[in-house]
KOLKE-217751 format. One record per atom (N, C-alpha, C, CB): residue number from 0; residue in one letter; atom name; x, y, z. Coordinates in Angstrom, 3 decimals. Glycine has a CB too. Layout:
<nodes>
{node NUM, a, CA, {X, Y, Z}} ...
</nodes>
This chain:
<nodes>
{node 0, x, N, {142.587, 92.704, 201.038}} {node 0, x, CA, {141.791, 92.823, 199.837}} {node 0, x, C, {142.650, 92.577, 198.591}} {node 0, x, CB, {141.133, 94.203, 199.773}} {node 1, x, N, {144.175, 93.145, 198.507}} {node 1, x, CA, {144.734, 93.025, 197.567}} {node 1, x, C, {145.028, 91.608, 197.605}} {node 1, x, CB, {145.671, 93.897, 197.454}} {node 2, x, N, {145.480, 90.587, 198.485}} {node 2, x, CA, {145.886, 89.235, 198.206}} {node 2, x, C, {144.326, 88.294, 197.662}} {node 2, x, CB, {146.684, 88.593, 199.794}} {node 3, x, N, {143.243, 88.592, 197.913}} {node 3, x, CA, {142.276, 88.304, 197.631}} {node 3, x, C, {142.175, 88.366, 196.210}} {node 3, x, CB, {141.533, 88.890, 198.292}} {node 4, x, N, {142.371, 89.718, 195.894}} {node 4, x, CA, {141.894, 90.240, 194.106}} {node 4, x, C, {143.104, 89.494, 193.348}} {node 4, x, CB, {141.977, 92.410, 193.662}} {node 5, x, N, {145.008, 89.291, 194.061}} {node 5, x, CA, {145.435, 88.404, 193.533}} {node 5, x, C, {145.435, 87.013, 193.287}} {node 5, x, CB, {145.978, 88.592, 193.713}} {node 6, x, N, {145.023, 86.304, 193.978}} {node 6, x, CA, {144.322, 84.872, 194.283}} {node 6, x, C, {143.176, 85.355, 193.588}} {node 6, x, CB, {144.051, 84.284, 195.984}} {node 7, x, N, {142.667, 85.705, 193.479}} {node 7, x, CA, {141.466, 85.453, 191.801}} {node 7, x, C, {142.148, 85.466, 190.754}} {node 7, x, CB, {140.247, 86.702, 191.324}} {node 8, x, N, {142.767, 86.473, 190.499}} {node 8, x, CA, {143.371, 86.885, 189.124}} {node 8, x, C, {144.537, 85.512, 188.765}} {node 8, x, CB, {144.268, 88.669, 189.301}} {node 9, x, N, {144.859, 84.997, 190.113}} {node 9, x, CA, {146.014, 83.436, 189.405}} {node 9, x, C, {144.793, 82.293, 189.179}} {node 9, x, CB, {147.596, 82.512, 191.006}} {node 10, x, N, {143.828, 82.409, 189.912}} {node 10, x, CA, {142.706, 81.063, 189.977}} {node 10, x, C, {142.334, 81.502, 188.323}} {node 10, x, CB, {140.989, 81.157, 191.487}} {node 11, x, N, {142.027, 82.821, 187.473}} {node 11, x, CA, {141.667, 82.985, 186.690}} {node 11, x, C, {142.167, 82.628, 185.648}} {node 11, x, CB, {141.456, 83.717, 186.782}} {node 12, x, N, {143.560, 83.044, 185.716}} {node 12, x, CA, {144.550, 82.705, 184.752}} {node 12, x, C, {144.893, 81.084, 184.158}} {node 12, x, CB, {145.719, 83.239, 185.392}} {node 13, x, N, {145.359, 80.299, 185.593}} {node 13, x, CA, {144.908, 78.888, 185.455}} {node 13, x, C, {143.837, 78.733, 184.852}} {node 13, x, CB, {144.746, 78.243, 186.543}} {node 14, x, N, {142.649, 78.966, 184.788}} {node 14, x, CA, {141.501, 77.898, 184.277}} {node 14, x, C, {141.957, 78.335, 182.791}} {node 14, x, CB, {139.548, 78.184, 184.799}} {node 15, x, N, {142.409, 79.887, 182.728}} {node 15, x, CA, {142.463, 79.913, 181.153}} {node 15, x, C, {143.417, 79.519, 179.824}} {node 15, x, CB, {142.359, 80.973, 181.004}} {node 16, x, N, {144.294, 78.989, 180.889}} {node 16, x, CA, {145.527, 78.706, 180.753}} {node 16, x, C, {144.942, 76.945, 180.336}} {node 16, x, CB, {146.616, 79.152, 182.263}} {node 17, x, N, {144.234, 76.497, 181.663}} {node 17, x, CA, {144.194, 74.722, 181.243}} {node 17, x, C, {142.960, 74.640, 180.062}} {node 17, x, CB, {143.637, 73.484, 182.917}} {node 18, x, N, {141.919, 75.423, 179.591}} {node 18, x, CA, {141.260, 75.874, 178.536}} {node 18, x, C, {142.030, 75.977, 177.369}} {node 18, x, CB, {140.713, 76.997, 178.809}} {node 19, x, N, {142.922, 76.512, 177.261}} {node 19, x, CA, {143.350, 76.661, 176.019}} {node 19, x, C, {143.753, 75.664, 175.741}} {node 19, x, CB, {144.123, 77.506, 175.747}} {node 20, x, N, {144.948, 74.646, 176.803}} {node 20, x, CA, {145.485, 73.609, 176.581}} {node 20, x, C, {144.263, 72.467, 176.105}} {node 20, x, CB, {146.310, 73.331, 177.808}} {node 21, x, N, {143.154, 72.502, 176.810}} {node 21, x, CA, {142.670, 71.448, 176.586}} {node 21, x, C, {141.936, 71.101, 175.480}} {node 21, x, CB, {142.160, 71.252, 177.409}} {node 22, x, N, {141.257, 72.752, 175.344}} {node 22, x, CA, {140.554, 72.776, 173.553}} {node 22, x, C, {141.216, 73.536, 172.703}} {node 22, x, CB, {139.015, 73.417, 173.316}} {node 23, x, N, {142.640, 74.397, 172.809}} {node 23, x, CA, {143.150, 75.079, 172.229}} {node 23, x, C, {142.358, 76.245, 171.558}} {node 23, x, CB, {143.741, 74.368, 171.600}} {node 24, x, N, {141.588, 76.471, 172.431}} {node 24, x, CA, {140.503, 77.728, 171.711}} {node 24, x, C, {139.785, 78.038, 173.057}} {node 24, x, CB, {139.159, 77.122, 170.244}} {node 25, x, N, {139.509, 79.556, 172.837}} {node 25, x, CA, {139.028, 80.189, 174.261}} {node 25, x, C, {137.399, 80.250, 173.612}} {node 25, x, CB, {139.925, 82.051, 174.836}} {node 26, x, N, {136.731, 80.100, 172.615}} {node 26, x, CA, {135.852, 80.066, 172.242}} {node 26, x, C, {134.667, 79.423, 172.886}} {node 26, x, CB, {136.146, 79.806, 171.375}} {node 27, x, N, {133.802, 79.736, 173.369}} {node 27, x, CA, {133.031, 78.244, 173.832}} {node 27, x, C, {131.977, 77.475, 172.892}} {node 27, x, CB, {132.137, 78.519, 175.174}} {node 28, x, N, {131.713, 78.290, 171.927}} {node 28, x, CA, {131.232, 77.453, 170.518}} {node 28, x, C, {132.307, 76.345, 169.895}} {node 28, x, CB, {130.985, 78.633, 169.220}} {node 29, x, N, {133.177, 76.585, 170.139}} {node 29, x, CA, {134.477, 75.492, 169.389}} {node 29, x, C, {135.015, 74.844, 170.768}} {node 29, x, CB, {136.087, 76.501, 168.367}} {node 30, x, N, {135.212, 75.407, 172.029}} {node 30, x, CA, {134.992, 73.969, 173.193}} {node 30, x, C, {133.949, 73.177, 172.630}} {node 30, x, CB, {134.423, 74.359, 174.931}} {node 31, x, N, {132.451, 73.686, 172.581}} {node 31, x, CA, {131.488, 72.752, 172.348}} {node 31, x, C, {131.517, 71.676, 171.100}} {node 31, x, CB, {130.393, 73.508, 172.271}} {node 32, x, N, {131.993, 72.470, 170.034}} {node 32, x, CA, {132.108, 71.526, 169.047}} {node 32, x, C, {133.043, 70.705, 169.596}} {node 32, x, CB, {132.443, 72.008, 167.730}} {node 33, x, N, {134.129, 71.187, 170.029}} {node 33, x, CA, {135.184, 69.780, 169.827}} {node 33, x, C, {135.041, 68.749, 170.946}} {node 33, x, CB, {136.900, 70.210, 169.858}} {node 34, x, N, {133.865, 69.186, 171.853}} {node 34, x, CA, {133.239, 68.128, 172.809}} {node 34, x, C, {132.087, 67.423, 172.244}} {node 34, x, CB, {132.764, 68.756, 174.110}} {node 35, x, N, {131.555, 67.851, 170.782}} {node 35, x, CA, {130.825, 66.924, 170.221}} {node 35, x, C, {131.388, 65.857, 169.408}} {node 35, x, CB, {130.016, 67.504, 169.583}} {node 36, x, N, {132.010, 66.439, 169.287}} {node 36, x, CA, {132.948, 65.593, 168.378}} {node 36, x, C, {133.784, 64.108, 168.664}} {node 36, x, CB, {133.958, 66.514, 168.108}} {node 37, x, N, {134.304, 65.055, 170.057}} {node 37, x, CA, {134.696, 63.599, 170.738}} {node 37, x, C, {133.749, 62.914, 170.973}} {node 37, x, CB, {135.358, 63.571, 171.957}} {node 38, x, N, {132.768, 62.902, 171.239}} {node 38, x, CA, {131.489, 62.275, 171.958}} {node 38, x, C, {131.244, 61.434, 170.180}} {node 38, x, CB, {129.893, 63.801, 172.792}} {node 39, x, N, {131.254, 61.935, 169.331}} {node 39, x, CA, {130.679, 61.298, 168.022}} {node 39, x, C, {131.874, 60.078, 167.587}} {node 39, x, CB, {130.476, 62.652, 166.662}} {node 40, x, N, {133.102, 60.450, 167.679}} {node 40, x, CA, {133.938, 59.523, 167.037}} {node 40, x, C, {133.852, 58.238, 168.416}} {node 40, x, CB, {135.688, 60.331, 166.599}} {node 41, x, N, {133.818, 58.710, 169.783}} {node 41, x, CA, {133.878, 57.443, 170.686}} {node 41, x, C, {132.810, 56.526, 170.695}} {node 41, x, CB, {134.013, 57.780, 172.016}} {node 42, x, N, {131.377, 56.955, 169.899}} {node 42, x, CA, {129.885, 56.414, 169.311}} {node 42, x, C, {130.549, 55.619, 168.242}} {node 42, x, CB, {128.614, 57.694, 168.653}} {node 43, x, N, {131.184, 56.207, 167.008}} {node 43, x, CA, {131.729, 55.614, 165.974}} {node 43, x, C, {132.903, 54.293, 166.521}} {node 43, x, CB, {132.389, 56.874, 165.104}} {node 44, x, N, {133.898, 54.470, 166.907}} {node 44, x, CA, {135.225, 53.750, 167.428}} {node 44, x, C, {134.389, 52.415, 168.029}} {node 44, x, CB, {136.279, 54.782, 168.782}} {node 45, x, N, {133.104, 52.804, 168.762}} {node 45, x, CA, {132.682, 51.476, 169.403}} {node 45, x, C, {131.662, 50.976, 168.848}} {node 45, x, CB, {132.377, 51.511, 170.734}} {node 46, x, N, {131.515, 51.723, 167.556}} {node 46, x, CA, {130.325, 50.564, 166.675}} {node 46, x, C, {131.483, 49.380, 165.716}} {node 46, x, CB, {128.982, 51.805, 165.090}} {node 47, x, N, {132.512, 50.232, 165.448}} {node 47, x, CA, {133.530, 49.643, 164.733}} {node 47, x, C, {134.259, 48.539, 165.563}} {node 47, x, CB, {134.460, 50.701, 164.282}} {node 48, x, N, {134.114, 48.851, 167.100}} {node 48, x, CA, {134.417, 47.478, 167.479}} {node 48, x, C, {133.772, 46.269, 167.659}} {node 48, x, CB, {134.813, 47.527, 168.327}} {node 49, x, N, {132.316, 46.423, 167.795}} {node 49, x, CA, {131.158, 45.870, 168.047}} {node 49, x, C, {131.783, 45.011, 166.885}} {node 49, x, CB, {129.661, 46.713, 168.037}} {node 50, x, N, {131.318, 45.492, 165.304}} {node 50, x, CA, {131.361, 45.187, 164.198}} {node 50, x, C, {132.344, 43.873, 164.029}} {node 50, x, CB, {131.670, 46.353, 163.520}} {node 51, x, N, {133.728, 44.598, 164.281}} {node 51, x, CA, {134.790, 43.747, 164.168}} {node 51, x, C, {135.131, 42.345, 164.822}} {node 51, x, CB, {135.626, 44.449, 164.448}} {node 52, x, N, {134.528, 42.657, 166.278}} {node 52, x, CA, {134.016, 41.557, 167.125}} {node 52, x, C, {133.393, 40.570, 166.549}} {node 52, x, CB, {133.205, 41.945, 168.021}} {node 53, x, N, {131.895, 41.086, 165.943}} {node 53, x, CA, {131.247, 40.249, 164.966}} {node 53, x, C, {132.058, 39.208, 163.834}} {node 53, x, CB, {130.481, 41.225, 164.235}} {node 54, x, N, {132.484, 40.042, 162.939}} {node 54, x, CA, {133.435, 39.559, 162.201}} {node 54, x, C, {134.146, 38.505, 162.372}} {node 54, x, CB, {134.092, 40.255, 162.073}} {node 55, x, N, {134.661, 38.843, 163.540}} {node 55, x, CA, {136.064, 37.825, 164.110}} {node 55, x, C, {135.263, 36.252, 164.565}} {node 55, x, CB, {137.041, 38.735, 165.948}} {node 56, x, N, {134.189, 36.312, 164.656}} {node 56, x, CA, {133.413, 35.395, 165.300}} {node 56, x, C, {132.788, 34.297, 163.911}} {node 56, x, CB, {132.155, 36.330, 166.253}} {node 57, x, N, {132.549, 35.223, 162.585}} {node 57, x, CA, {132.166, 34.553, 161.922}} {node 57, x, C, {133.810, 33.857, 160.877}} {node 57, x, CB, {130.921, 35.418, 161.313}} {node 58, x, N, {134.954, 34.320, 161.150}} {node 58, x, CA, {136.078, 33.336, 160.520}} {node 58, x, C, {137.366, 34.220, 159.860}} {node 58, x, CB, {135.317, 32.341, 159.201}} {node 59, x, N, {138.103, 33.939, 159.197}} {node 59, x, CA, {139.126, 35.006, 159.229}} {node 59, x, C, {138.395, 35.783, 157.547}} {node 59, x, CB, {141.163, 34.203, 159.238}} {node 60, x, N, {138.566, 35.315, 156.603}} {node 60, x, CA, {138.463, 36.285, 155.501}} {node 60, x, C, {137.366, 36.785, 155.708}} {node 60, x, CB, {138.558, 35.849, 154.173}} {node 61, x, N, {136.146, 36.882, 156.559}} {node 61, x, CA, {135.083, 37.978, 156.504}} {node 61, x, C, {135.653, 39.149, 157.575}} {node 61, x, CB, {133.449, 37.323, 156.983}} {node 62, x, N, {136.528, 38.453, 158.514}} {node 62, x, CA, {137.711, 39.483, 159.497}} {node 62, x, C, {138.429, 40.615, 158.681}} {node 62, x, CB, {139.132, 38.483, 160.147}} {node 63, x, N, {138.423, 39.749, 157.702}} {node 63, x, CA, {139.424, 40.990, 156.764}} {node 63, x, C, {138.880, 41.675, 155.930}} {node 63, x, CB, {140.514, 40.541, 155.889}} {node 64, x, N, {138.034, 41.307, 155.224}} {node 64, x, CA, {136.135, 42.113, 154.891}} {node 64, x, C, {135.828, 43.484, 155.707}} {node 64, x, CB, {134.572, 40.868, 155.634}} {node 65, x, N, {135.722, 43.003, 156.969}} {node 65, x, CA, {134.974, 43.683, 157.863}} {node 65, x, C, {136.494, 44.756, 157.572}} {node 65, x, CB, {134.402, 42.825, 159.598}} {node 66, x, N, {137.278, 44.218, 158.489}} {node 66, x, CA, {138.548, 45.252, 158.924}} {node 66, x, C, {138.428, 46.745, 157.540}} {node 66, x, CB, {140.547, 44.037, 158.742}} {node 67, x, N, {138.214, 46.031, 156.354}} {node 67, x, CA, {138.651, 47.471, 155.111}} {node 67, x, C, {137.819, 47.968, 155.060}} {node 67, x, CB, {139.033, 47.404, 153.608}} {node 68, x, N, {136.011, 47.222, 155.463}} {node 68, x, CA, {135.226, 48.135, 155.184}} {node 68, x, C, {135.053, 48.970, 156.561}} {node 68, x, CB, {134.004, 47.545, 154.570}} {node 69, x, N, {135.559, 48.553, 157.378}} {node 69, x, CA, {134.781, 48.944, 159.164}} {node 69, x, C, {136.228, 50.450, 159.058}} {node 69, x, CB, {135.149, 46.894, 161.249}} {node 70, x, N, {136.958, 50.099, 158.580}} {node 70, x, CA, {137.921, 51.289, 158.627}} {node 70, x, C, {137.590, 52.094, 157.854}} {node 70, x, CB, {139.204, 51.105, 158.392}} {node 71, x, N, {136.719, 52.134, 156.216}} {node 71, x, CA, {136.556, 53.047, 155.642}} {node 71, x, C, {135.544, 53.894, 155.901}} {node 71, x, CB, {136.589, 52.746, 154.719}} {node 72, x, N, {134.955, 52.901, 156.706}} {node 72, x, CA, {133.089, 53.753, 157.291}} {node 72, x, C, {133.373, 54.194, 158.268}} {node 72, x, CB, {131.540, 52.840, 157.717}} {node 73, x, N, {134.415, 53.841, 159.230}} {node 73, x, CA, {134.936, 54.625, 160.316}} {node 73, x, C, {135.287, 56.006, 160.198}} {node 73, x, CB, {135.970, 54.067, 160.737}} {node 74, x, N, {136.026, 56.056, 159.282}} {node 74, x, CA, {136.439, 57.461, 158.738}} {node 74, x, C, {135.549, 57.904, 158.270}} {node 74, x, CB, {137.398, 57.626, 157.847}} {node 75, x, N, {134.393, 57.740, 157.296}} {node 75, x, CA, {133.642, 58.671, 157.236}} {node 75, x, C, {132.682, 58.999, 157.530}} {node 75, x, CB, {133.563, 58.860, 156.666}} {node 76, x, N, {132.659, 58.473, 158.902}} {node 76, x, CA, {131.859, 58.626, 159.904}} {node 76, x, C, {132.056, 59.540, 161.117}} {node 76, x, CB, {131.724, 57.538, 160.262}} {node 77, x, N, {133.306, 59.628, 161.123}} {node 77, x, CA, {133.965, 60.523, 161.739}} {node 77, x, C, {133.989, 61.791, 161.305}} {node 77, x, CB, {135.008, 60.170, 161.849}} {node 78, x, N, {134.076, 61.729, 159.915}} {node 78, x, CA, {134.362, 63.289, 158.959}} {node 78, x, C, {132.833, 63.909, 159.138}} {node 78, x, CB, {134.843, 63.017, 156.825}} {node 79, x, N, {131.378, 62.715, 158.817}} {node 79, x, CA, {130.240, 63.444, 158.815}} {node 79, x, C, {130.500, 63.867, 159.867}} {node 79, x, CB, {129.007, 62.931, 158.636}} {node 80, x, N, {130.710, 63.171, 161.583}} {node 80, x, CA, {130.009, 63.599, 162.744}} {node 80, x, C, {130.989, 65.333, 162.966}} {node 80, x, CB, {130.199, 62.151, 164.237}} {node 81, x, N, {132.146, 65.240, 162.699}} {node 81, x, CA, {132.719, 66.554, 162.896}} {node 81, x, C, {132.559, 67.367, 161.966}} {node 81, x, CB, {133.937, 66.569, 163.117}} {node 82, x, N, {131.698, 67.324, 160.625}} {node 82, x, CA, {131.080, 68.307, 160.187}} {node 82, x, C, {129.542, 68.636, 160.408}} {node 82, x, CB, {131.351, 68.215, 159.056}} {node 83, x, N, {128.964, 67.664, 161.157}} {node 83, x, CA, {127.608, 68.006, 161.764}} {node 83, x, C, {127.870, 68.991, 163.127}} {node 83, x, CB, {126.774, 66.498, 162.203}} {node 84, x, N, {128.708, 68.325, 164.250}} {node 84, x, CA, {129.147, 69.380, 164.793}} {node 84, x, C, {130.042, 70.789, 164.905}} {node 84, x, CB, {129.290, 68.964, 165.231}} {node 85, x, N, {130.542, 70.994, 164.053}} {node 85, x, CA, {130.716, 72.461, 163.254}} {node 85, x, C, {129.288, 72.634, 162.770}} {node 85, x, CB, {131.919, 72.486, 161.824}} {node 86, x, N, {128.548, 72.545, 162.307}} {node 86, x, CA, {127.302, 73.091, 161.740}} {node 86, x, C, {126.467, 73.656, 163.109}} {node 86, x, CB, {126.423, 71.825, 160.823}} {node 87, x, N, {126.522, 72.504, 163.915}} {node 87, x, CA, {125.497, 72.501, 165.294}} {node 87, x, C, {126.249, 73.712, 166.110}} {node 87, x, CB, {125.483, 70.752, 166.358}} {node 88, x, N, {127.319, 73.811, 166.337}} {node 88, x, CA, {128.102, 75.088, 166.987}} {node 88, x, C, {128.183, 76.222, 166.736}} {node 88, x, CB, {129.119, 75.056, 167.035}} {node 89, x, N, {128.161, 76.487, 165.085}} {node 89, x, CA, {128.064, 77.615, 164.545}} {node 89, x, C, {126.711, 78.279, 164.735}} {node 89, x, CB, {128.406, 77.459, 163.282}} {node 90, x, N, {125.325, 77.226, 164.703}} {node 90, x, CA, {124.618, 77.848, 164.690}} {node 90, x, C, {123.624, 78.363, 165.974}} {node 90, x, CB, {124.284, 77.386, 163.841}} {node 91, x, N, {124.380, 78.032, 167.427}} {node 91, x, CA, {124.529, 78.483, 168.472}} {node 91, x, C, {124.852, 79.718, 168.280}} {node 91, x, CB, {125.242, 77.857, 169.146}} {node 92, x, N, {124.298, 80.868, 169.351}} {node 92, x, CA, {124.495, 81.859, 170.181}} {node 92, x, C, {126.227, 81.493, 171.309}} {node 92, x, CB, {122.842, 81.911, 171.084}} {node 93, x, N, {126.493, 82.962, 171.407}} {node 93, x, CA, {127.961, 82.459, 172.182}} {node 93, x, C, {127.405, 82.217, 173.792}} {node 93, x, CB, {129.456, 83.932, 172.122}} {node 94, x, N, {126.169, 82.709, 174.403}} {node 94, x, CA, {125.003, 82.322, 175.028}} {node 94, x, C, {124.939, 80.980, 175.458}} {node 94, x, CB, {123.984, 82.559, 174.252}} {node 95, x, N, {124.204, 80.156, 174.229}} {node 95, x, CA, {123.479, 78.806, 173.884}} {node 95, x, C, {124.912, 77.533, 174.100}} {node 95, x, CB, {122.717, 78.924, 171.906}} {node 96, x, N, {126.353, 78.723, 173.607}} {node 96, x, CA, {126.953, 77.632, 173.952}} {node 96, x, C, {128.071, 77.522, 175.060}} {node 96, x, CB, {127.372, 77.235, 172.875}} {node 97, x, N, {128.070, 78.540, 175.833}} {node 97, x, CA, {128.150, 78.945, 177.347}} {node 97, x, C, {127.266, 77.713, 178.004}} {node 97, x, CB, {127.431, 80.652, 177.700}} {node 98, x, N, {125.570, 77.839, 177.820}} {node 98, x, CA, {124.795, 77.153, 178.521}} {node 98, x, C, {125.021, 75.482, 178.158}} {node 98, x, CB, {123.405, 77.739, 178.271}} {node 99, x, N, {125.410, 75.633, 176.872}} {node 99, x, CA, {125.727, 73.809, 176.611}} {node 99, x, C, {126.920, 73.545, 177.499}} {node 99, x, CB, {126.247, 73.261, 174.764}} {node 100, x, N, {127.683, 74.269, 177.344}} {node 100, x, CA, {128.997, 73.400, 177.932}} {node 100, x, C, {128.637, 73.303, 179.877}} {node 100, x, CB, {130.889, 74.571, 177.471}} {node 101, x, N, {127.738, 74.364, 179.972}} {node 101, x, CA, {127.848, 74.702, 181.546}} {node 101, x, C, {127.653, 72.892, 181.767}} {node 101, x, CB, {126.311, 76.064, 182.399}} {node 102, x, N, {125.746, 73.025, 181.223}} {node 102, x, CA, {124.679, 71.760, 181.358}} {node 102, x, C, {126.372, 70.394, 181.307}} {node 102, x, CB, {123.012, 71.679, 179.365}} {node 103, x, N, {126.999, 70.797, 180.103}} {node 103, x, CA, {127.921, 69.718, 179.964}} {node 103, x, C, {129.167, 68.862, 181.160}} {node 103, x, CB, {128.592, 70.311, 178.915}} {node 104, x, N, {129.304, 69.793, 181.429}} {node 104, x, CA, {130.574, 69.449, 182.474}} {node 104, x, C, {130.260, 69.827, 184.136}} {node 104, x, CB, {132.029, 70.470, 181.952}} {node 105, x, N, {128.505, 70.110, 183.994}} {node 105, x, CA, {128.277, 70.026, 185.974}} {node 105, x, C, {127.195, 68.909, 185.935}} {node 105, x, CB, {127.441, 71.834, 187.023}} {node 106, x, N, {126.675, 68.453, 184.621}} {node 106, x, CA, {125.678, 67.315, 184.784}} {node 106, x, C, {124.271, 68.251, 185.047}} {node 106, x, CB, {126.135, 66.144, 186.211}} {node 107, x, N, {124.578, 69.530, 184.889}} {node 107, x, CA, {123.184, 70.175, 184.961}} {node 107, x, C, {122.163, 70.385, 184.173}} {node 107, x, CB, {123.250, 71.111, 185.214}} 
</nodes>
């Protein structure tokens, strides 16, 4: 029984251990945000490539057009989406965002 209750208590420790590392917060409202987040800038990163693609197709000085503006909208596109998700996290239950991340990472 005792090697049992120890083999939980290391299986436990690990997950909390690779948790912290991975979102640096034991929180699961701020896991969730910072899994929206990623999810928002990799939406952003690949409209900006789409874009640039475009660009490159129509000749070089609209390439370089695109490049200052596709970088400045990048960024603040990034800044809205990680202040929409801080808004969306905060206003979760520690509950609501238990159940997001569960739904999140078993596909349930």
């Amino acid at each position: 029984m005792k090697k049992i209750i120890k083999a939980l208590l290391v299986v436990l420790v690990l997950v909390l251990a690779v948790t912290l590392v991975r979102y640096r917060t034991l929180s699961p409202c701020g896991m969730l945000k910072k899994e929206w987040v990623k999810d928002a800038r990799k939406g952003v990163e690949s409209a900006a490539e789409r874009a640039r693609d475009a660009a490159e197709d129509m000749g070089g000085r609209a390439e370089e057009i695109a490049d200052d503006v596709g970088d400045a909208v990048e960024e603040s596109a990034k800044e809205v989406a990680e202040a929409l998700a801080e808004t969306l996290a905060e206003e979760k239950s520690f509950g609501e965002c238990v159940a997001e991340l569960w739904k999140r990472n078993t596909g349930g």
